[in-house]
N, C-alpha and C positions, 0 to 999 in steps of 0.2 A: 588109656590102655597101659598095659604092664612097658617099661620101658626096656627090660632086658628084652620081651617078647619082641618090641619094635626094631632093637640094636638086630637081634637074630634075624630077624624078617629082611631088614636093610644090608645084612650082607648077605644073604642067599639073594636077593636079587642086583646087587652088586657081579657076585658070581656068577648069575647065568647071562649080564652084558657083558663083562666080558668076554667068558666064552666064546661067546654069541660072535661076537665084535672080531675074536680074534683068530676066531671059523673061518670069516667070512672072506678074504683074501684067498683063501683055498680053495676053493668051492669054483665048479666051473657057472659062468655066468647063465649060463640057458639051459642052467637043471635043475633037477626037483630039489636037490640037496642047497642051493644057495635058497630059493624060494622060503627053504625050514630054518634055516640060518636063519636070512631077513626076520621073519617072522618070528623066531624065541628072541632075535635083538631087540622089535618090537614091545614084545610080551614082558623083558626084561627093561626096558627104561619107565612101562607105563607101573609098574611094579613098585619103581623107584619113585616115580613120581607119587603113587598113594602112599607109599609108606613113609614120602616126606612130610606128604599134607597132612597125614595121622600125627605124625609124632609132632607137628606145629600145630595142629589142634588140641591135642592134649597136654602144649606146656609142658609135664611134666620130663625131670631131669634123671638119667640112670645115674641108680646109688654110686659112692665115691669107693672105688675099689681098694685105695690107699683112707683107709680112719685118720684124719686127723687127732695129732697126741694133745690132748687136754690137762697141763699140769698146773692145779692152781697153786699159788705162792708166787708165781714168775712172771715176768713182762715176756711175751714172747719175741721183740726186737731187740733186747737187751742181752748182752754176751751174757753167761751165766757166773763169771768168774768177776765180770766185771761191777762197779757201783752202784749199778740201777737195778739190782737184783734184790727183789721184793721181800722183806722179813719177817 
């Protein structure tokens, strides 16, 4: 799968346990409204859990949002001013 797709998918359902999670102290215990609570908590960890196993199925890594700078001539551990700097 696309792995930005899976970064996006893994915080929207980040976002709705929390929510979920942080509803739920509110909510009186013997009402309809904790019952819905519980249950997007639910909906929101089993969520998390496929989009873990996806994105550990597919290996694949999201691209590097910082490019690595690629200068040939240079040692890239070597100070640039200093000795080991490539000719």
């Amino acid at each position: 799968m696309d792995p930005m797709g899976l970064q996006a998918a893994f915080r929207i359902a980040i976002l709705i346990l929390i929510v979920a999670l942080a509803m739920l102290p509110f909510q009186p215990a013997n009402s309809a409204e904790f019952v819905v609570t519980v249950m997007a908590a639910v909906v929101g960890l089993i969520f998390v859990g496929l989009v873990a196993i996806l994105a550990r199925l597919s290996g694949s890594r999201p691209p590097n949002p910082r490019p690595v700078d690629r200068v040939r001539g240079m040692s890239s551990n070597v100070r640039s001013e200093g000795p080991g700097r490539d000719k």
